[in-house]
MDAnalysis code that builds the backbone (N, CA, C; Angstrom):
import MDAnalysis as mda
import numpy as np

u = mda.Universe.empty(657, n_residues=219, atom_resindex=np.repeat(np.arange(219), 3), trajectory=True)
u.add_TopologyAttr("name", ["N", "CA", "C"] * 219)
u.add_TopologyAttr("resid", np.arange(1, 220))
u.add_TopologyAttr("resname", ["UNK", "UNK", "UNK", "UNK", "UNK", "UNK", "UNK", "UNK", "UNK", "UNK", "UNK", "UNK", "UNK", "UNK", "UNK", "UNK", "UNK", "UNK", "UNK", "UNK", "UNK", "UNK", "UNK", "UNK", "UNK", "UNK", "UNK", "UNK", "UNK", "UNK", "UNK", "UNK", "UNK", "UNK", "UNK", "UNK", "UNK", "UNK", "UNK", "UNK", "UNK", "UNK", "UNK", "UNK", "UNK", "UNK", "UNK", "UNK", "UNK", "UNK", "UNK", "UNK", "UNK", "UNK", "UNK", "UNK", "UNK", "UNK", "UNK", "UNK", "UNK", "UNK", "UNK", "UNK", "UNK", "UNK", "UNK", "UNK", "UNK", "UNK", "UNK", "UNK", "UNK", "UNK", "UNK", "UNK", "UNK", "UNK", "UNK", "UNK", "UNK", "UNK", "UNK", "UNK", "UNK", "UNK", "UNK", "UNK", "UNK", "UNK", "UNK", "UNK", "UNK", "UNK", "UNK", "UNK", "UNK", "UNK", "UNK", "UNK", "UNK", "UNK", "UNK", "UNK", "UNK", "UNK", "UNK", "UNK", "UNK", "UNK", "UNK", "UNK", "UNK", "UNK", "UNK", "UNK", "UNK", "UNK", "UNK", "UNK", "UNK", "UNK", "UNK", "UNK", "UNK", "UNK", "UNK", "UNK", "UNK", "UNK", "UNK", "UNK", "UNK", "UNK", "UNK", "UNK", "UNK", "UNK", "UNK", "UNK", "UNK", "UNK", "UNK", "UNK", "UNK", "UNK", "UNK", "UNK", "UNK", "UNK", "UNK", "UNK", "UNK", "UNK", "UNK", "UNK", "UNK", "UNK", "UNK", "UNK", "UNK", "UNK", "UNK", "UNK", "UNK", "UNK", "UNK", "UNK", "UNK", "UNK", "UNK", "UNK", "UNK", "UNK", "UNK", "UNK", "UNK", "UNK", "UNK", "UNK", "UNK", "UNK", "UNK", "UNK", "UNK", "UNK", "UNK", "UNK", "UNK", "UNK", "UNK", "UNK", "UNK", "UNK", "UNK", "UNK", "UNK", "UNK", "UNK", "UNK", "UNK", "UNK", "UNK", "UNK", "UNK", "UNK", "UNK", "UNK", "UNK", "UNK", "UNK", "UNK", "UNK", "UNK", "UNK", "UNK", "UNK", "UNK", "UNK"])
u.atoms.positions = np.array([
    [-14.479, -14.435, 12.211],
    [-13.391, -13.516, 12.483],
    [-13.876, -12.073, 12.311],
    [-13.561, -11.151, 13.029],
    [-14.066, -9.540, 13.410],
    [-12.600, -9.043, 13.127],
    [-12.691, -7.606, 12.000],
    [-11.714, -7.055, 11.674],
    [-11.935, -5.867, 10.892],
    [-11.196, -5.448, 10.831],
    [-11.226, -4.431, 9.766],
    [-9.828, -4.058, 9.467],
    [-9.993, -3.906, 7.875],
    [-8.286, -3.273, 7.179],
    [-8.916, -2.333, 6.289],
    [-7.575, -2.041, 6.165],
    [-7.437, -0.518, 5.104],
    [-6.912, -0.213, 4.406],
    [-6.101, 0.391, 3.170],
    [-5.574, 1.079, 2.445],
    [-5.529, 2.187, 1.853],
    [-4.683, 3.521, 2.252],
    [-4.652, 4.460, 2.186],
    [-3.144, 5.102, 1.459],
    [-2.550, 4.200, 1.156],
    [-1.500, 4.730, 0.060],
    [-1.853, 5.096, -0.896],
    [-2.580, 5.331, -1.843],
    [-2.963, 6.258, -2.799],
    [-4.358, 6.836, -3.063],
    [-4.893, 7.605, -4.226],
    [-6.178, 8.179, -3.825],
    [-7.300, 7.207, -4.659],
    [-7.242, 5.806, -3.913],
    [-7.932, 4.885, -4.125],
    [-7.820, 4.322, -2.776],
    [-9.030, 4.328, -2.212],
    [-9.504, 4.270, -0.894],
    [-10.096, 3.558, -0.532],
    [-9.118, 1.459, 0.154],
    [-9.874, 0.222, 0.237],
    [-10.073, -0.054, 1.612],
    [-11.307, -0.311, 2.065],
    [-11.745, -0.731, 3.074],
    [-12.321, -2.049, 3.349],
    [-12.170, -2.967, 4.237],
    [-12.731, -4.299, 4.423],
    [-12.877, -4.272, 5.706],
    [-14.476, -4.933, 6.347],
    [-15.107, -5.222, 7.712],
    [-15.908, -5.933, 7.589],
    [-15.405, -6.732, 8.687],
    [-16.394, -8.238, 9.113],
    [-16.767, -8.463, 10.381],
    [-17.770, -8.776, 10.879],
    [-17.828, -9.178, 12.384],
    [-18.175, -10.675, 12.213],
    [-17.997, -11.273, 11.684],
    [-17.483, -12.522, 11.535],
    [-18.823, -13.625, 10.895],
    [-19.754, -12.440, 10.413],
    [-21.262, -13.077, 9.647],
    [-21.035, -12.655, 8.091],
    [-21.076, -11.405, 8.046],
    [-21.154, -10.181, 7.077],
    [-19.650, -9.499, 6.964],
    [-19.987, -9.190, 5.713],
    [-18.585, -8.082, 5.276],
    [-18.963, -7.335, 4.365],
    [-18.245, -5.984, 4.746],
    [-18.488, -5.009, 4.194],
    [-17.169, -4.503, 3.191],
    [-17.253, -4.227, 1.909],
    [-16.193, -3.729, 1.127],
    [-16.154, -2.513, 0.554],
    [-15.781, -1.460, 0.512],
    [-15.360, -0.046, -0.014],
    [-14.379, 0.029, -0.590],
    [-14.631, 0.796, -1.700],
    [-13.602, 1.225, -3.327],
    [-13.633, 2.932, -3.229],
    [-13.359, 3.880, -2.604],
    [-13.616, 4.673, -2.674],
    [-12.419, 5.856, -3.646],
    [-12.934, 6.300, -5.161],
    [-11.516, 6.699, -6.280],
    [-11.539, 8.336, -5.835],
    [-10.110, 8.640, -6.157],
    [-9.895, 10.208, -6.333],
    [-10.487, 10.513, -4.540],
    [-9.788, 10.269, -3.507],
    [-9.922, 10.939, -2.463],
    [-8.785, 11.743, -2.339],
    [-8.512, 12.963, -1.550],
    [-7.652, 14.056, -1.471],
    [-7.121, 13.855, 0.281],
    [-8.478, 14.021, 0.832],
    [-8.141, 14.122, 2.288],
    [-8.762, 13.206, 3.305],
    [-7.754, 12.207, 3.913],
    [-8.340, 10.914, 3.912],
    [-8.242, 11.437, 5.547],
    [-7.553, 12.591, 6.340],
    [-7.994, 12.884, 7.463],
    [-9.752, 12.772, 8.098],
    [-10.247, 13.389, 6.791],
    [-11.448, 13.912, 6.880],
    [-12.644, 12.507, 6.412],
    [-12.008, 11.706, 6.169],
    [-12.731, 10.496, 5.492],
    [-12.616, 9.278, 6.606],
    [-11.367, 9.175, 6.241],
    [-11.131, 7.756, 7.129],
    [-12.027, 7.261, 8.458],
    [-11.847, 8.229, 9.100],
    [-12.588, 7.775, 10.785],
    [-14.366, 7.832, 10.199],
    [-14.206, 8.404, 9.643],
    [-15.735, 8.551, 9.451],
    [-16.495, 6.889, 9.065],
    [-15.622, 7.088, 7.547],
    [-16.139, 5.298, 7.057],
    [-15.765, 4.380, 7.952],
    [-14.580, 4.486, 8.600],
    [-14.566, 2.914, 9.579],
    [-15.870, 3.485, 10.708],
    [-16.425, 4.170, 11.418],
    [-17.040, 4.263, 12.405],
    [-18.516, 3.746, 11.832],
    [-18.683, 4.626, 10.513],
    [-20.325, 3.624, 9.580],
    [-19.992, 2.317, 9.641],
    [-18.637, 2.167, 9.317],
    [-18.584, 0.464, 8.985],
    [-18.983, -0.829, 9.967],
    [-18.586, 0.237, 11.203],
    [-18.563, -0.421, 12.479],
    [-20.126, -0.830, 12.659],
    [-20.499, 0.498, 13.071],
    [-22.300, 0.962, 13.164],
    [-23.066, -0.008, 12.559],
    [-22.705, -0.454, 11.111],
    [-23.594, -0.950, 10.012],
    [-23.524, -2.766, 10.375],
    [-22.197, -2.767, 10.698],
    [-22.063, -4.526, 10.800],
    [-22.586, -4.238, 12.753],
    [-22.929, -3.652, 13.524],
    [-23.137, -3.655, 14.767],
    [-22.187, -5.156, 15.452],
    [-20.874, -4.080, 15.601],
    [-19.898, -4.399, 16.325],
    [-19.145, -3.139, 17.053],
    [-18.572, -3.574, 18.284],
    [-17.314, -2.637, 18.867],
    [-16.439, -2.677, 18.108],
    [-15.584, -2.089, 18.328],
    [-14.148, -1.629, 18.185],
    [-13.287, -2.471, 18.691],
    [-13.682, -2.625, 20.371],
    [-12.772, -3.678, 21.138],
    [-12.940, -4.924, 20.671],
    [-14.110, -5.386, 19.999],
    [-14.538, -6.884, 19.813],
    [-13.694, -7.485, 18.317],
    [-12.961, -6.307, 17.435],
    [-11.878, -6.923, 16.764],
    [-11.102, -8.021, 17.163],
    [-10.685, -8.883, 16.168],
    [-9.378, -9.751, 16.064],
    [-8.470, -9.452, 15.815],
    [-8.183, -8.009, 14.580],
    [-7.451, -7.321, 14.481],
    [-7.463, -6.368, 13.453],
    [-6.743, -5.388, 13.262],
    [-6.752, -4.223, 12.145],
    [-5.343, -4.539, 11.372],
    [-6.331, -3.958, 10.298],
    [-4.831, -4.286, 9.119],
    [-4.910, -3.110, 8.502],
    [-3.479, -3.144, 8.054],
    [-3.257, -1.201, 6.922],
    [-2.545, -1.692, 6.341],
    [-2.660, -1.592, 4.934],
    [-1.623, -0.965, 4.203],
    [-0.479, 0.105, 4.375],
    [1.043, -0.319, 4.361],
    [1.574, 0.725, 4.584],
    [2.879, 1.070, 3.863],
    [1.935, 1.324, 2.450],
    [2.906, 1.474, 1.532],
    [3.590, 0.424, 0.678],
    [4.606, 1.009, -0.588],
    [4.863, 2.488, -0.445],
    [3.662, 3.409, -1.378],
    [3.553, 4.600, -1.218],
    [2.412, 5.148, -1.643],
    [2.776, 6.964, -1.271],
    [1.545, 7.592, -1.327],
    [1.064, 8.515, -0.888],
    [1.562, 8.927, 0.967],
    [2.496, 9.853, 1.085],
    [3.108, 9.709, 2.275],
    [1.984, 10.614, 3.432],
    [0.752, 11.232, 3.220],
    [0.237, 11.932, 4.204],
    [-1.033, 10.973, 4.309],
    [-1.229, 10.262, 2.981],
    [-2.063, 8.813, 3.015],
    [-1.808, 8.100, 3.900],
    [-0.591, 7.552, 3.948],
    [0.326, 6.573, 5.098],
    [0.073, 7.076, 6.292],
    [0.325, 8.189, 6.419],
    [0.277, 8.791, 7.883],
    [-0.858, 8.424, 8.734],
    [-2.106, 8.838, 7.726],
    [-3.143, 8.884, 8.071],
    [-3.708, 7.592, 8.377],
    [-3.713, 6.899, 7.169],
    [-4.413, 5.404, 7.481],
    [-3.112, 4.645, 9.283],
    [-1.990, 4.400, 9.073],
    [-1.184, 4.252, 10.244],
    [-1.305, 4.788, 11.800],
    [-1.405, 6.423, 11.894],
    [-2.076, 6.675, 12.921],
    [-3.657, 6.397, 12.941],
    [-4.455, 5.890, 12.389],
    [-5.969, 5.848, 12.726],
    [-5.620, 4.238, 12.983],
    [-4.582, 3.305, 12.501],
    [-4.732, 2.218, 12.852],
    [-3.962, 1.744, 14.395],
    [-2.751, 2.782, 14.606],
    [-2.362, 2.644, 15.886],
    [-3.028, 3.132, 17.320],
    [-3.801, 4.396, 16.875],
    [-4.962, 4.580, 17.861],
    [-6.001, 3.698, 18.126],
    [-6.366, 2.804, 16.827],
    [-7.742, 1.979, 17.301],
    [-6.432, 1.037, 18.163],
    [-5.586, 0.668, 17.818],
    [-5.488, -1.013, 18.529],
    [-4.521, -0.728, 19.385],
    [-3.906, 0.663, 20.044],
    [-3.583, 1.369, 21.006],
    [-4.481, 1.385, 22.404],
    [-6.234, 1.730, 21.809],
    [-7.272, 2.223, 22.870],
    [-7.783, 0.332, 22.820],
    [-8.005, -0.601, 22.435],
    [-8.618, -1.376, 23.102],
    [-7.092, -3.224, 22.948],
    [-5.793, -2.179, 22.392],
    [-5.046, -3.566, 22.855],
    [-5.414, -4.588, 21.720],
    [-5.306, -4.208, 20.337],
    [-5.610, -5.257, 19.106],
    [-4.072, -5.421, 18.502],
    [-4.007, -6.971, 18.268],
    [-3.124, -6.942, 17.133],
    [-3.265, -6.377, 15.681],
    [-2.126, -6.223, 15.064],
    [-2.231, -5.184, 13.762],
    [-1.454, -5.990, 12.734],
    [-2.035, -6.073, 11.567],
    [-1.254, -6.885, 10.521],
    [-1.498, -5.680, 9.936],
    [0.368, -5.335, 9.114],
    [0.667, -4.529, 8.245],
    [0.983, -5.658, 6.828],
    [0.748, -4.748, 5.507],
    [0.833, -5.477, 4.504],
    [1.499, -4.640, 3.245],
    [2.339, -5.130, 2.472],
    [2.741, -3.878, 1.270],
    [1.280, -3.693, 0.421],
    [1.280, -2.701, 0.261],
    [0.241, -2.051, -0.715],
    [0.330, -2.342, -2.163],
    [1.225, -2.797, -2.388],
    [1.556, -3.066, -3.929],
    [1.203, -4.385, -4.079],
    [1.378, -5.323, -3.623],
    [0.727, -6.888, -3.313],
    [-0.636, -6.546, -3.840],
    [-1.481, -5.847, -3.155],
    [-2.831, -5.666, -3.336],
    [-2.828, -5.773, -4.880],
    [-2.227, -5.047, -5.578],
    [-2.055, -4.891, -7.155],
    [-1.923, -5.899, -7.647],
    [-0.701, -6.870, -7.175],
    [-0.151, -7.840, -7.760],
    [-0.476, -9.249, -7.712],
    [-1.786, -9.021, -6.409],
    [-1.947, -10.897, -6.266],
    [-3.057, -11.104, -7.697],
    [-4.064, -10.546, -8.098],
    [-4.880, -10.880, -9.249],
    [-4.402, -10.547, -10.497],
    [-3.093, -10.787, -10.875],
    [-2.613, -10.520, -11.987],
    [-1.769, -11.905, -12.232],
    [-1.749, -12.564, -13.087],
    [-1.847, -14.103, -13.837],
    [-0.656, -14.060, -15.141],
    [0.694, -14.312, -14.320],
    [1.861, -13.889, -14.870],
    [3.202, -14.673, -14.362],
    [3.496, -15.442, -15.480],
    [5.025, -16.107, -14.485],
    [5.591, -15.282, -14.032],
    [6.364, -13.939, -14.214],
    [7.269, -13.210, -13.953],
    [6.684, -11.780, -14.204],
    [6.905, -10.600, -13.100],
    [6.184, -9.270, -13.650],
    [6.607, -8.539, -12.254],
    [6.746, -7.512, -12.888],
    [7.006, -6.063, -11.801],
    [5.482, -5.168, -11.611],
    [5.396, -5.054, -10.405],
    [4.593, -3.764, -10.206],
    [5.359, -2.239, -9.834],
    [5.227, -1.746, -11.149],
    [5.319, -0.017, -10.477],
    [4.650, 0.891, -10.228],
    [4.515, 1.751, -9.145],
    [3.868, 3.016, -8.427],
    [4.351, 4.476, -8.844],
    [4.146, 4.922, -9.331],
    [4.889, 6.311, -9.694],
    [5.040, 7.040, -8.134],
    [6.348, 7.371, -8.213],
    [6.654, 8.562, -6.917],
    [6.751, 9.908, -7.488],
    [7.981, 10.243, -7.172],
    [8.254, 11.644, -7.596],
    [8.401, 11.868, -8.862],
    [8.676, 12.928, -9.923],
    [8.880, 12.502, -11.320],
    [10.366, 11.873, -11.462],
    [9.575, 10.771, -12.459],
    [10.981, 10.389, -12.740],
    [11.216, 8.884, -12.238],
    [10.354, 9.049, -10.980],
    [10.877, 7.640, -10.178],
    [9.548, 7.151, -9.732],
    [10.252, 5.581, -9.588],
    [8.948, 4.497, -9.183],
    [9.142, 3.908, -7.981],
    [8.143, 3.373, -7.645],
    [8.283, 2.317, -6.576],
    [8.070, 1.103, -7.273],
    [8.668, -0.176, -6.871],
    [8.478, -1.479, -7.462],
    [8.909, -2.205, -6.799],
    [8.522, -3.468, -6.810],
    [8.517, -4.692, -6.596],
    [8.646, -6.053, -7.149],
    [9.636, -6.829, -7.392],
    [9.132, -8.119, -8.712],
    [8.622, -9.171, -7.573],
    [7.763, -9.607, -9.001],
    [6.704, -10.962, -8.617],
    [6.964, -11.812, -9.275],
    [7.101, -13.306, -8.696],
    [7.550, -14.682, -9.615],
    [6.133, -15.351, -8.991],
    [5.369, -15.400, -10.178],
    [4.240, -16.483, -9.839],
    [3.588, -16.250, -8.634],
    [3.079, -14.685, -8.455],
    [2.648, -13.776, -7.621],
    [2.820, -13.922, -6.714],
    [4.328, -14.393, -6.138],
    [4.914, -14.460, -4.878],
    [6.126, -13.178, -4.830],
    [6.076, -12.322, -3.870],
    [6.761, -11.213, -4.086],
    [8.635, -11.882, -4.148],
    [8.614, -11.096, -4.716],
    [10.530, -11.600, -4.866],
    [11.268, -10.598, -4.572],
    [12.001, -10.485, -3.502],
    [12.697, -8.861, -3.427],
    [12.481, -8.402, -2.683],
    [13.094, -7.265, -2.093],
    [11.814, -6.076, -1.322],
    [11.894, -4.876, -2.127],
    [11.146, -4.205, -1.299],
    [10.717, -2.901, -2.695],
    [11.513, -1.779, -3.056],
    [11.212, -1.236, -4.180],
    [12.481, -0.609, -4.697],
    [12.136, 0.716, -4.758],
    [13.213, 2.129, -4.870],
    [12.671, 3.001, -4.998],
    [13.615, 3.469, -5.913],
    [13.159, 3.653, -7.096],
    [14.354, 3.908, -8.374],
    [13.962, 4.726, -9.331],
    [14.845, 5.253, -10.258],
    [14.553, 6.316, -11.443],
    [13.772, 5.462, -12.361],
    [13.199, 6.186, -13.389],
    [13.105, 5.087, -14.573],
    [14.011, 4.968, -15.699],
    [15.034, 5.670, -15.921],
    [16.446, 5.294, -16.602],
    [17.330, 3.916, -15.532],
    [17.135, 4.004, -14.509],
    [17.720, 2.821, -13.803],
    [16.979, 1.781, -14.135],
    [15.863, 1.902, -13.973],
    [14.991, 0.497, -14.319],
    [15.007, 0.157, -15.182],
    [15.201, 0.973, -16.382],
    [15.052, 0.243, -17.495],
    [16.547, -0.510, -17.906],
    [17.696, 0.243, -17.519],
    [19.091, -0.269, -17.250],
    [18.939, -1.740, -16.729],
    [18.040, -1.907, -15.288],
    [17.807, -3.352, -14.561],
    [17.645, -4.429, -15.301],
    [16.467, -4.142, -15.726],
    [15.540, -4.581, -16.178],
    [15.004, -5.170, -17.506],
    [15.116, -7.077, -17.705],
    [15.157, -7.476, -19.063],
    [13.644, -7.718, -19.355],
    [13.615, -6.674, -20.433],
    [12.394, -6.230, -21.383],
    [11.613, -7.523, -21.337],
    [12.690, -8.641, -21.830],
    [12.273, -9.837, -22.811],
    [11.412, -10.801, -21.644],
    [11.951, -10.492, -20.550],
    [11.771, -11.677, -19.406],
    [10.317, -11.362, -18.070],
    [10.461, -10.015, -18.072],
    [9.943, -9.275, -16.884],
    [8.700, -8.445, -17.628],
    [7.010, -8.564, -17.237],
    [6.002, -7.722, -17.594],
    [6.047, -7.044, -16.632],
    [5.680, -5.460, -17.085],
    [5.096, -4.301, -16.070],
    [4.101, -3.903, -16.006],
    [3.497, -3.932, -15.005],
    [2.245, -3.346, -14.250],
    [2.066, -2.261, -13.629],
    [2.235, -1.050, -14.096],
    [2.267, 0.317, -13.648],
    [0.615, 1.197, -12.979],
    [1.347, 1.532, -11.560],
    [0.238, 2.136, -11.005],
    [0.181, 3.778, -11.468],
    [-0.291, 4.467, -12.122],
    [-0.061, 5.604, -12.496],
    [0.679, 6.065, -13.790],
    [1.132, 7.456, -14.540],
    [2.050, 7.457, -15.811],
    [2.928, 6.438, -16.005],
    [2.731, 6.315, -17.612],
    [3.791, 5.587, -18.124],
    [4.577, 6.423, -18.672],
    [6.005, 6.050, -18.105],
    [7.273, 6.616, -18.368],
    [7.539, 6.902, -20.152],
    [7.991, 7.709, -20.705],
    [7.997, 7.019, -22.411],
    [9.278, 6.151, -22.070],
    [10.318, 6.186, -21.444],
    [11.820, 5.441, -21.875],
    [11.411, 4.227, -21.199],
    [10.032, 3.523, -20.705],
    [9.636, 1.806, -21.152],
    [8.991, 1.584, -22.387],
    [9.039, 2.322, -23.424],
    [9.095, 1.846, -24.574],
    [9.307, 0.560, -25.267],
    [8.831, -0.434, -25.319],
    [9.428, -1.697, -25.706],
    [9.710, -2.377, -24.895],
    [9.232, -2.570, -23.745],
    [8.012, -3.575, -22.540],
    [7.065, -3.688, -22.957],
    [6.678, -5.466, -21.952],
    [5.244, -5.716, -21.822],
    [4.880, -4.857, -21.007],
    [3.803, -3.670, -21.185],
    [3.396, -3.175, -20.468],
    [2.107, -2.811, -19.867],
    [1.339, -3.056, -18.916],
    [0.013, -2.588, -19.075],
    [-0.174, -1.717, -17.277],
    [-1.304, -1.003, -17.644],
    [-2.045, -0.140, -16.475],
    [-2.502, -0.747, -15.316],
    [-2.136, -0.778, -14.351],
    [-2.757, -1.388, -13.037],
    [-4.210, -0.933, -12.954],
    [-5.293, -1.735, -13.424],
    [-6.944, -0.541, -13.182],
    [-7.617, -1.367, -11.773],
    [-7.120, -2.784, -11.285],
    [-7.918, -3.195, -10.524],
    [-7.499, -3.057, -8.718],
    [-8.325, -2.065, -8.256],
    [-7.960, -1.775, -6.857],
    [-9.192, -2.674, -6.102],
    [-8.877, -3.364, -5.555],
    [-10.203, -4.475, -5.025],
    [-9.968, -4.653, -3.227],
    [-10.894, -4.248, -2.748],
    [-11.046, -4.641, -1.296],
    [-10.864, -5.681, -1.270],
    [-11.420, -6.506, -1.585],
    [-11.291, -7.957, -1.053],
    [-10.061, -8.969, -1.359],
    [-9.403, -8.489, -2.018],
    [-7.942, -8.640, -2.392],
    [-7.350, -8.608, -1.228],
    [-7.593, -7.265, -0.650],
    [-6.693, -6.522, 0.492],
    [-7.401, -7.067, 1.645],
    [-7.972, -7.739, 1.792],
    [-8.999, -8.331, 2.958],
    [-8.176, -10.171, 2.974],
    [-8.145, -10.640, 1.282],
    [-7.796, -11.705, 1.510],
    [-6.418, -11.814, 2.504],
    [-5.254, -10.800, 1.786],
    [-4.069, -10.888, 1.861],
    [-3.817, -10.679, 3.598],
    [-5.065, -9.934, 4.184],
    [-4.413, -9.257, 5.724],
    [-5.380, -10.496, 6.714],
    [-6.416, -11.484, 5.892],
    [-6.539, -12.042, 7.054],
    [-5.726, -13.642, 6.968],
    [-5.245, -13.952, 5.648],
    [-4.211, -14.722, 5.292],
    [-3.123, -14.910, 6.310],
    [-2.764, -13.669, 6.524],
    [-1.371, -12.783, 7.265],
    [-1.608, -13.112, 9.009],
    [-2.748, -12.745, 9.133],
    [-3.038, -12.818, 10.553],
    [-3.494, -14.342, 11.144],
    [-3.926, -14.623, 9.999],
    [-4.415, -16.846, 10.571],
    [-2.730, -17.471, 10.443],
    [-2.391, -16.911, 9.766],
    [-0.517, -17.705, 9.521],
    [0.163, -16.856, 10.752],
    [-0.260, -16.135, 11.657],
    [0.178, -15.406, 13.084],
    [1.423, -14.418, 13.222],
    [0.939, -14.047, 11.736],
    [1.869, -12.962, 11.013],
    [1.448, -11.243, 11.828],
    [1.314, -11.003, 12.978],
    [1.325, -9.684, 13.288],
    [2.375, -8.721, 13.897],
    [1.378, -7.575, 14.117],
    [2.750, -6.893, 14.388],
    [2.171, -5.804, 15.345],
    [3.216, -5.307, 16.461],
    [2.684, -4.523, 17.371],
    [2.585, -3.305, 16.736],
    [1.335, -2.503, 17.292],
    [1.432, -1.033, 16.666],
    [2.043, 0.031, 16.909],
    [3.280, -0.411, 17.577],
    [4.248, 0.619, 17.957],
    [4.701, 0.692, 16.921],
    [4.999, -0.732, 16.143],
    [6.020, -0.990, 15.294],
    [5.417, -0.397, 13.694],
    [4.429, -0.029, 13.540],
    [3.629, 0.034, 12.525],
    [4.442, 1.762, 11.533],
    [5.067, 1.203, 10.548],
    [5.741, 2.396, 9.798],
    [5.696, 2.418, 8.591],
    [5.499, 3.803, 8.075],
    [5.368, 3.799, 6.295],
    [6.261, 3.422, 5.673],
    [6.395, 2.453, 4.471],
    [7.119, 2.322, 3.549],
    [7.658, 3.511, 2.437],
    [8.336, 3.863, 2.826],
    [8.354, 5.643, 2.301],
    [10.037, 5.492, 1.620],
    [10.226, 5.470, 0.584],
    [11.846, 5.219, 0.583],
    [12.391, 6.560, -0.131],
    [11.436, 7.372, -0.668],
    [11.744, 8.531, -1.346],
    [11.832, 9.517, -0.595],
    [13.000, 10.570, -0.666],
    [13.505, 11.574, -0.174],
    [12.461, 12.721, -0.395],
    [12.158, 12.990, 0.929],
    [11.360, 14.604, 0.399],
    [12.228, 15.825, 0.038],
    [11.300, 16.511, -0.585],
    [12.143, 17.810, -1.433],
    [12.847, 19.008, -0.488],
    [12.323, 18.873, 0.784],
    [13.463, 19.276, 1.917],
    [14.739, 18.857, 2.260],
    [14.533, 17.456, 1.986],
    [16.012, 16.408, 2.510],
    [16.596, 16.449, 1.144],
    [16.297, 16.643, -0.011],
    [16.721, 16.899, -1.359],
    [17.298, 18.400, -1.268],
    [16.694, 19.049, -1.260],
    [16.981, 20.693, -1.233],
    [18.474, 20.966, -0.186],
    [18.509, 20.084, 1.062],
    [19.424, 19.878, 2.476],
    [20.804, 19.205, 1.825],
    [20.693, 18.438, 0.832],
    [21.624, 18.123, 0.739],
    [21.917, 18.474, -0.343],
    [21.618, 19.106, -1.044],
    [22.170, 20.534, -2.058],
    [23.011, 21.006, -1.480],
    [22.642, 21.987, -0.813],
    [22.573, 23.112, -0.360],
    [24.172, 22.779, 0.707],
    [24.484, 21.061, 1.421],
    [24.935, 21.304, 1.758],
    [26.460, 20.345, 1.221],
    [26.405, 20.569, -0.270],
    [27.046, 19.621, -1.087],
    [27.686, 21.112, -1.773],
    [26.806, 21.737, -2.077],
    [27.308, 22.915, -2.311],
    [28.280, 23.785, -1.591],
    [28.227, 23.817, -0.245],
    [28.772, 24.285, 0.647],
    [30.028, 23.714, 1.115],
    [30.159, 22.096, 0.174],
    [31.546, 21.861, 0.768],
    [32.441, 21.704, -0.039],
    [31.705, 22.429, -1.429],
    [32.546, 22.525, -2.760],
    [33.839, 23.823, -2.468],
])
């Protein structure tokens, strides 16, 4: 199988490529500007395993929730490749990646967003349960029974989870994200790349500021 996936929701930067002998895996930490990165490493990646572009099975991205100019980026570089030669595209949540090597009856993964608020997801026996959430951390902890549910936090810990199981998400693994997107695509799980959109559930500070401004105005 010939492919390549990606992940670009946060500034941990996973890459996986195979031309169906060899595979190639990239961990790349603390990237800023994945405009300037991205095309570059998939085009070595390509070069190095000596394959086309067209000769894919398919491209996979991560798309979220995460880093929203991350999203952008990894999403349009994945709708242009399978735009120009006609590939199917398996999209995958980004938080999965976190959550399949973690060995837990019951457990949440959270992503820090804006301050204050997370992204999450619960996992029963690392099968996702739910879809994903975009919440304060006074709500969550309101949700959320201490006694029953471990957390797995991508980024700061909140202080008001105080008295959770709690530990640090440290393992970002390509091949995780390689298992999960060619899993996705042999079970004939794809998706056209029209359709391909960020998981983004948090309000930007414009659409925040907009509806101030116009909450105010009808006081």
């Amino acid at each position: 199988m010939k492919y390549i996936c990606f992940d670009t929701s946060s500034r941990t930067l996973l890459l996986s490529a195979s031309n169906g002998r060899a595979v190639i895996d990239i961990r790349a930490h603390e990237i800023d500007r994945y405009g300037s990165m991205l095309a570059v490493i998939i085009k070595q990646s390509i070069e190095n395993l000596k394959i086309e572009a067209s000769e894919l099975d398919f491209i996979g991205v991560g798309v979220g929730p995460g880093s929203l100019t991350g999203l952008r980026v990894g999403i349009s570089t994945a709708k242009g490749m399978a735009f120009s030669f006609d590939l199917p595209t398996v999209q995958f949540n980004s938080l999965d990646i976190l959550a399949r090597p973690i060995d837990s009856e019951r457990f949440a993964v959270l992503r820090r967003g804006r301050e204050g608020h997370y992204y999450w997801r619960e996992y029963r026996k690392g099968i996702p349960f739910g879809e994903t959430g975009f919440t304060s951390s006074a709500e969550l902890v309101s949700r959320i029974d201490a006694s029953e549910i471990e957390l797995f936090l991508d980024g700061e810990i909140d202080p008001l989870f105080d008295g959770f199981r709690i530990s640090k998400v440290e393992r970002y693994d390509p091949s995780v994200m390689r298992d999960i997107a060619v899993d996705k695509f042999s079970a004939g799980d794809t998706t056209n790349y029209s359709s391909l959109a960020p998981i983004y559930l948090q309000k930007s500070i414009a659409e925040i500021n907009w509806e101030k401004k116009k909450s105010e105005g009808e006081r």
